[in-house]
C-alpha positions, -999 to 999 in steps of 0.1 A, spaced: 642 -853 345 634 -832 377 664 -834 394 686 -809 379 654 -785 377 651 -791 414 683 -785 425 680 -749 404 650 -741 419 662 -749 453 694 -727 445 669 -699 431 647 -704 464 679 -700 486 689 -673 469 654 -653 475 662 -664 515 697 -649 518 683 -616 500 657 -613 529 631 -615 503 614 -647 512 578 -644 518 561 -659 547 525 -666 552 513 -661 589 478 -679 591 448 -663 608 427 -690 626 396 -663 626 378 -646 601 396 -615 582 385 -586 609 402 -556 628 410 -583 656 422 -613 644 442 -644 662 470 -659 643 487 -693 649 505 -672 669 480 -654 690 455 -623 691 466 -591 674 454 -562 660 456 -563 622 470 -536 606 480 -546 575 442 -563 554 426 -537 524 395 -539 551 394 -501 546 356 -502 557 352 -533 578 331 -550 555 351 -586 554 334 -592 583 301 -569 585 273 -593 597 251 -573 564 273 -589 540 277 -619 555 239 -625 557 235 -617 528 261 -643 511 245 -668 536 218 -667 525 229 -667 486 242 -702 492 206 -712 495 190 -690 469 215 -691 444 245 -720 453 277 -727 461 293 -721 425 284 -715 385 308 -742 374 310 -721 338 320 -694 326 293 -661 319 284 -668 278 277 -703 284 254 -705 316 273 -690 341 251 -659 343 224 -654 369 197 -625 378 224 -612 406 252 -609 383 237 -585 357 219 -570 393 257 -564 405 268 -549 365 245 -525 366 244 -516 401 280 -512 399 276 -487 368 251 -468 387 273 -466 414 302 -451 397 283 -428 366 294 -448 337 273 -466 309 281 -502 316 301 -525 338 316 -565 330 324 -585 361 360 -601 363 372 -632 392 395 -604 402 410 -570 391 438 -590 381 420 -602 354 402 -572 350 436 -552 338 449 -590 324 415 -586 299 408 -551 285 441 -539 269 446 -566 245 414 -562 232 413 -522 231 450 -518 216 471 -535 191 502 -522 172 488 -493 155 480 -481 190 500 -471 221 499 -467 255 515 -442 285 516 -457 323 527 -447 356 556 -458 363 542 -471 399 512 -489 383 500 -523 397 514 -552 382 485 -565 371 480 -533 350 522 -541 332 511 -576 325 482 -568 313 500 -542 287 525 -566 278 502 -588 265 494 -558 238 512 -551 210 504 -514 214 534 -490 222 546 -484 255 559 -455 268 564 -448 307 558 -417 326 572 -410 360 548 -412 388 523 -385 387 547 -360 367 526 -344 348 554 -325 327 569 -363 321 535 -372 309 531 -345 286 565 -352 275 557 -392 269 523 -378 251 538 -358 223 562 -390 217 532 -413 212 519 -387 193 547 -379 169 549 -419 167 516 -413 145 495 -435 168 459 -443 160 447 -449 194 467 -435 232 460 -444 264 470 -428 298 469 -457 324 472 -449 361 464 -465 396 441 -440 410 463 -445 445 497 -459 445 491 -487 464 529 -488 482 527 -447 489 489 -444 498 492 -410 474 463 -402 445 468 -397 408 460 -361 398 437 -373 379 421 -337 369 455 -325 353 462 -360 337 424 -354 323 433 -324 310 464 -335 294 446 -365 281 420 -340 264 451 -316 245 465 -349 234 430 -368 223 440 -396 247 416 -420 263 421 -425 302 424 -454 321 424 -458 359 428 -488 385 411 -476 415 408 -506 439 423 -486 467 397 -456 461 365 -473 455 342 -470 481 355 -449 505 375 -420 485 352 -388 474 322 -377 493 298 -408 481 325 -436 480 332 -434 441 366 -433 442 392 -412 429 374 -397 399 351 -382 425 377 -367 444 389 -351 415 355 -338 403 366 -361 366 333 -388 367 328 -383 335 357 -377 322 375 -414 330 371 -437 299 376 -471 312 376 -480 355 389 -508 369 385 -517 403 383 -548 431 355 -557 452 379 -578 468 389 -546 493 366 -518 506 334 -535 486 334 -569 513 370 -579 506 356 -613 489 372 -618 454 362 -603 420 368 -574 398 350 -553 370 353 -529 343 332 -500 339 328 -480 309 312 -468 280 287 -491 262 306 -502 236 342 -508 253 322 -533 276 301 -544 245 333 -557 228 350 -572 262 323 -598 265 331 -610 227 367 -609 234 383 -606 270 402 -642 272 398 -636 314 363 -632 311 356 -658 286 375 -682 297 368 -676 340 342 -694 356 315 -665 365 322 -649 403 308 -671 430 270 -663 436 278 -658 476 305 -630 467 278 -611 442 252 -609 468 272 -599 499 289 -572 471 253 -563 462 248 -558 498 284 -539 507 273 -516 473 241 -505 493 264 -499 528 283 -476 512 256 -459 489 230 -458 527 254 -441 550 286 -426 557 297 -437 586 321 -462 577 338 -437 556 335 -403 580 354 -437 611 377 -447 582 387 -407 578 392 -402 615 411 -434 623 435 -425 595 441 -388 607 445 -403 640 471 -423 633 492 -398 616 488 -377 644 497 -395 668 529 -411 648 543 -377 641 542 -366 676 563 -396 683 587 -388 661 581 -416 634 585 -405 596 554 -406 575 546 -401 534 525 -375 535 483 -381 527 454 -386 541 450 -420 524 446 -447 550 478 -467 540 500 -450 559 541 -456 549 562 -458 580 593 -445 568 625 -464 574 656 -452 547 686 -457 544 711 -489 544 700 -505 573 662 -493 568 649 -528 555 665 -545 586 649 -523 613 611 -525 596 613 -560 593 628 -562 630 602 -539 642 569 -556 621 583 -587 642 583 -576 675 549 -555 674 534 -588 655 549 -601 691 533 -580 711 496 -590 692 499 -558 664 502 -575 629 516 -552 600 543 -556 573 573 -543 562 586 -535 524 618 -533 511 635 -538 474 628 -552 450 589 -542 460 597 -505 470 629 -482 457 663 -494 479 666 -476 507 628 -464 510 620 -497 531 584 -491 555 559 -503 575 526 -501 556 499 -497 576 464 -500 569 436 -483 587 400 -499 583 367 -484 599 363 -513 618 393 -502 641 382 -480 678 402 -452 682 419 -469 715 433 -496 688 449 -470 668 465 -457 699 474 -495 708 494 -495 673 513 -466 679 523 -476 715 538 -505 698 555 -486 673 574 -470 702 583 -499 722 595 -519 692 621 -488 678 634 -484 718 635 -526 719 651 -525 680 668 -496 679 
């Protein structure tokens, strides 16, 4: 019965190959770090969500070493039947101190995280308004609502007022503004303060995905609703610690008492997921108190970033404006997806690994090099990168 489903999938897989869409995986023979060797050789990596060096912080991982002894390798269930331990409800509530709210339920990833909390918040009486750049975690997880949908584009806010007054005048019980609190493919912030003020006018609840914010955006790490003074204003955060927060696995949503109350009765991720892995809560526990002791990593992170974009604009590159340390390289045009995959290639040849984008993940011609600065990276590696910017475009072209 295979064989006519093998030779479509071969035809589909062939397909994705002539488009120049295949996907590749390079593997790293080291830990995930600012320096990294490949099975190619060294390089610099430019291109991991290490935005604080913690993957590899010898804190974290002596903390998650020495979990495996105190607390196992795995929970082999999932949290209601005896997959709970001290450190997990430790890591909930350190988490909801962390970032102001009233409770927090730990996820195996953000994925589930956004997968889990809108089925269970909104049915059909109910609907819900999204950026039109949100993660694709966060469209799944609407899709598997049978609230409303309506789209807004990204960060208009008079196309959100707009796509408010229709879910309004569609006599909705509940609405929902959902956002990514940075646009992961841009490295640009939600306004969050005007889409909380538009949220208030319309009687809207607010959701945001801030894995790219949390724990190094705003001046204590919280993340986007920080930045935009709106703490407690933010109904429902998601977020990763699978990125700044050790880069392990795991997600979480925080939130009032009672939307967290009524996820652990009836979020199908969470119920159904064996409980995160006891060494990834403790070296979490431990990233958590990194961020919350110093500022360091965050004041390197800042000045590594504005580096770069320094630097790559005296060279002539073209950059999406920020200050967000995923920095677009800007490559448009017709032949734009060519040169930043011919140029990711030869600076990953001369030991600097990044990655270039181009349709269906980003608009047609808006194909770039996204780079990633992390705190872990010395400010003579950042110059490194951008001497191999320049001597892959005059080698490319």
């Amino acid at each position: 019965m295979y064989g006519a489903v093998k030779d479509e999938l071969a035809a589909t897989l062939r397909e994705i190959e002539e488009a120049g869409l295949y996907k590749r995986e390079r593997e790293l023979t080291t830990p995930q770090a600012a320096h990294v060797a490949t099975t190619g050789g060294e390089a610099l990596n430019f291109c991991a969500n290490n935005y604080l060096g913690f993957a590899d912080h010898p804190d974290v991982v002596a903390a998650s070493r020495a979990a495996l002894d105190e607390w196992g390798f795995g929970m082999a269930s999932v949290r209601f039947i005896c997959g709970t331990q001290t450190q997990h409800t430790r890591l909930e509530r350190r988490l909801s101190e962390f970032l102001g709210t009233e409770e927090t339920i730990l996820y195996s990833s953000c994925f589930d995280a956004n997968g889990g909390v809108f089925e269970v918040l909104f049915g059909a009486e109910d609907a819900i308004v999204s950026d039109e750049l949100n993660h694709a975690s966060i469209i799944d997880g609407i899709r598997l609502s049978k609230a409303a949908r309506f789209r807004y584009r990204n960060a208009d806010m008079a196309d959100l007022r707009g796509q408010l007054e229709a879910a309004r005048a569609g006599g909705a019980r509940r609405v929902c503004v959902v956002t990514d609190g940075v646009f992961s493919m841009d490295g640009s912030f939600a306004p969050l303060d005007e889409i909380c003020d538009l949220a208030d006018e319309f009687g809207a609840m607010v959701l945001v995905d801030d894995s790219h914010a949390v724990g190094f955006v705003g001046a204590g790490g919280r993340g986007t609703p920080e930045l935009f003074g709106v703490v407690d204003r933010v109904d429902i955060l998601t977020g990763t610690l699978g990125k700044a927060l050790g880069g392990a696995s795991g997600g979480y949503v925080s939130s009032h008492r009672e939307v967290v109350d009524l996820l652990r009765q009836r979020s199908r991720p969470y119920l159904f997921s064996n409980s995160v892995a006891p060494a990834v809560v403790a070296g979490s526990l431990t990233a958590l108190d990194l961020v919350s002791g110093s500022s360091e990593a965050r004041e390197s992170l800042q000045a590594n970033s504005a580096l770069f974009r320094e630097l790559m604009t005296e060279a002539g590159f073209e950059l999406l404006p920020g200050s967000h340390p995923i920095t677009p390289v800007m490559f448009p045009g017709e032949d734009g997806a060519r040169q930043a995959a011919a140029i990711a290639d030869h600076m990953l040849g001369n030991g600097v690994y990044v990655i270039a984008f181009s349709f269906p993940v980003v608009p047609r011609g808006r194909a770039r090099i996204r780079v990633q600065l992390s705190a872990a990276h010395s400010a003579d590696d950042v110059r490194t990168c951008v001497a191999a910017f320049v001597a892959a475009r005059e080698a490319v072209g």
